[in-house]
Structures are given as structure tokens and as C-alpha cells.
Residue, then its C-alpha position, 0 to 999 in steps of 0.5 A: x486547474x480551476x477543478x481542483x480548487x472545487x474538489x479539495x473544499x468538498x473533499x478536504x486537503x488532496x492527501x486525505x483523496x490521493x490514492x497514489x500511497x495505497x497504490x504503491x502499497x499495493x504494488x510492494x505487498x502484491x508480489x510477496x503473495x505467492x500462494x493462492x490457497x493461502x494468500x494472507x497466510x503467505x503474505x504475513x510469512x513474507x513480511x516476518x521474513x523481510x523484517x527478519x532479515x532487515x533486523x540482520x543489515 
């Protein structure tokens, strides 16, 4: 524990160095993408879609 005392007065509040938001991030958007020739156009289609459809609950 005494580690952590170190890295947040070099690095700042743990919030600002956790990775743990992106990795869930991550692990919702990576599913979505279904095509590999065009992975960003996929994944911009399947987040409309998901929006649409949580507009109709």
C-alpha cells in the first residue's frame, strides 16, 4: 500500500491512471464489430442501431 501513496502524488488522483473504465469500454464496443474489412463502419452501424432501439423502450 505504501506504493500507492508514491504513484498518486506523481501521477495524480487513481481516476486520472485507472484503465479499468476503458477496459470495459472495450469489452462493450469490441463485440459489436462483426466485419473485418470494415470494422469502424460496422461498429458506427451497430451503436445507431443499439440507440435506436433504446429510443423504442
Amino acid at each position: 500500500l505504501l506504493h500507492l501513496v508514491d504513484t498518486i502524488e506523481t501521477n495524480g488522483p487513481c481516476w486520472n491512471t485507472w484503465q479499468f473504465p476503458i477496459e470495459r469500454l472495450f469489452g462493450m464496443l469490441l463485440p459489436l464489430v462483426q466485419s473485418k474489412l470494415y470494422p469502424y463502419d460496422n461498429l458506427a452501424n451497430q451503436i445507431i442501431l443499439k440507440e435506436r432501439l433504446n429510443h423504442l423502450q
